[in-house]
Phi, psi and omega in degrees: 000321147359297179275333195297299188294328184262359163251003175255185185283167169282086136207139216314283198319319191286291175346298168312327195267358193253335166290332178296287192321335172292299177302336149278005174231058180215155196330163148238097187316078185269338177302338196270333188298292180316327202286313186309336205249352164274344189276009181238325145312325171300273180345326225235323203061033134011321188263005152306320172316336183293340188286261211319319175280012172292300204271324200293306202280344151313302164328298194308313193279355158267333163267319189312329178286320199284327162300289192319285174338304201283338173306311180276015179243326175274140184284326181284352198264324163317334153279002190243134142003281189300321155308300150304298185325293193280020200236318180268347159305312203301277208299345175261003169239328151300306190272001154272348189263336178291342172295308180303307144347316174277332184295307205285359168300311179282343180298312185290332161299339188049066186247079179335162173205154217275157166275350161297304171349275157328304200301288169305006173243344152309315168272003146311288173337295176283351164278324224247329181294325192283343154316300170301310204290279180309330177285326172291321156322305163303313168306291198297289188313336182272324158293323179296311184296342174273266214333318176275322197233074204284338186281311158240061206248321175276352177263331171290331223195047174283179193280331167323319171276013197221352171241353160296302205269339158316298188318329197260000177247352181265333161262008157305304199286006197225351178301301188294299162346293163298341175267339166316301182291328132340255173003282221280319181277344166312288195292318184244018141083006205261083196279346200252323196328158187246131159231157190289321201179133187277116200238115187277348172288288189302308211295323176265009165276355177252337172273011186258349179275344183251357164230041162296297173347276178323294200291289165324303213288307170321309211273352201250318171311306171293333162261000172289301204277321196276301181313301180289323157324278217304345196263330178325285183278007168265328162313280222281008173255006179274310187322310196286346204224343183296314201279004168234050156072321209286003140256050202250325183265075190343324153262068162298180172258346176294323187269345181275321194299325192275337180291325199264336169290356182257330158279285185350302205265359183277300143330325176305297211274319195301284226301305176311309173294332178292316183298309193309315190305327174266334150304300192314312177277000173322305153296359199258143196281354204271341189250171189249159197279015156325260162332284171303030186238305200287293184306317206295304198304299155053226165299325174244035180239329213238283166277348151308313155001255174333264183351276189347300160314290173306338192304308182306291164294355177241359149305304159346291183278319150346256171296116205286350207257022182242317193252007145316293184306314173322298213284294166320323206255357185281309180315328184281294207282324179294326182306329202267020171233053180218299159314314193298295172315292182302334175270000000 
């Protein structure tokens, strides 16, 4: 108060607007926040949840690689749009759960970590989720358009134009994020602080008090923007597709393909929604911190996940010219540790 009255005017209301200002550009005890949030884990036993994110991202690294390997080995799988897509959700769900896997490893161990780290692997996180977000988004716009233009679907959209619009989707998903983060240590310096355990709920909630405007708005445009695609292109391909039978059967392959893409992205979209729903509440004292301990932990040990897992597989089974390659190349390799065993 001290400094307040001797560098601002003798007036009360200029005092306020000048404290505010100290206090957004002075340290922020985020070590203490965390400390609060370890001891609620500890009460709880909490850090057992790393065994399900264990066995989930174990799932994840058996199938996901194995895809990736036969898209990129195969030429034909490699000319196709949809494959590049689903090649590039697979490498952007792969390095989130190993990033998320590593974090929470160091949570358990209580391996401090500098708070830039923290910053950078929050942002990271949210690149790699908003990636996902958009490639899948994209995959649905991309079924519509071979469906609408079955003719000139490959001349509108070649793979060349398909490693473009990747480029352009991993730097869509990673600009703001990173400028955010910039921003935010540029503003408060606190490059060295130690924290007991790298939490991305807190870490980006101390960076939404200083971008809350910015930050709703990126995450409400962008799940605004993915949501009316997506519902855009399942109207108008039911429309396009009802008067030729192929939903008359109940179990059609039209109707188990839209069930399972409807979970798929139902699983996608939730996790992303729970979070934004726990950044809101973050400040609120009426809820207990107990409860945000529970949820947070979760949404990124359980459902943050799921999708990760399933995707690889019912892509897998989905697409016969994928799991056709699969069989060849498994198939290659028992011969050749088979030649290898008789010599």
């Amino acid at each position: 108060v001290w400094i307040v009255k001797q560098t601002c005017p003798n007036r009360p209301y200029t005092w306020v607007l000048c404290i505010q200002m100290c206090t957004m550009t002075s340290p922020i005890p985020i070590s203490n926040i965390t400390q609060e949030w370890v001891e609620v884990l500890e009460k709880w036993h909490l850090d057992l949840f790393l065994i399900p994110t264990i066995v989930i991202t174990l799932a994840t690294l058996l199938a996901s690689p194995v895809l990736l390997v036969s898209i990129f080995l195969s030429r034909a799988l490699r000319q196709e749009t949809r494959y590049l897509l689903l090649a590039n959700i697979l490498v952007a769900d792969l390095f989130l759960v190993l990033l998320n896997l590593a974090t929470l490893i160091c949570n358990a161990l209580r391996a401090p970590m500098q708070w830039l780290g923290c910053e950078l692997v929050t942002t990271l996180t949210v690149t790699s989720y908003c990636c996902a977000i958009y490639t899948v988004t994209l995959m649905v716009v991309d079924t519509y358009a071979a469906v609408r233009w079955p003719l000139r679907y490959r001349d509108v959209i070649p793979p060349s134009c398909t490693y473009c619009i990747l480029v352009g989707v991993w730097v869509l998903a990673a600009i703001y994020p990173f400028t955010v983060m910039i921003k935010t240590q540029v503003a408060s310096g606190n490059f060295h602080e130690k924290l007991p355990v790298c939490l991305v709920l807190i870490s980006l909630g101390f960076i939404q008090a200083r971008n809350m405007t910015g930050i709703y708005i990126y995450f409400f445009v962008a799940a605004l923007m993915c949501s009316l695609l997506i519902s855009y292109c399942y109207i108008r391909l039911y429309m396009i597709t009802r008067t030729q039978g192929i939903w008359h059967n109940r179990f059609s392959r039209a109707r188990v393909t839209l069930l399972a893409h409807g979970v798929l992205l139902l699983l996608y979209f939730a996790p992303g929604f729970l979070f934004t729903i726990e950044l809101v509440l973050i400040d609120r004292k009426d809820i207990p911190q107990d409860v945000r301990v529970w949820v947070s932990t979760v949404n990124m040990c359980v459902f943050m996940l799921l999708p990760r897992v399933f995707a690889p597989y019912l892509y897998g089974i989905r697409y016969r010219e994928i799991s056709d390659t699969v069989m060849l190349l498994l198939l290659h390799q028992h011969r050749r540790l088979s030649q290898a065993t008789a010599a």
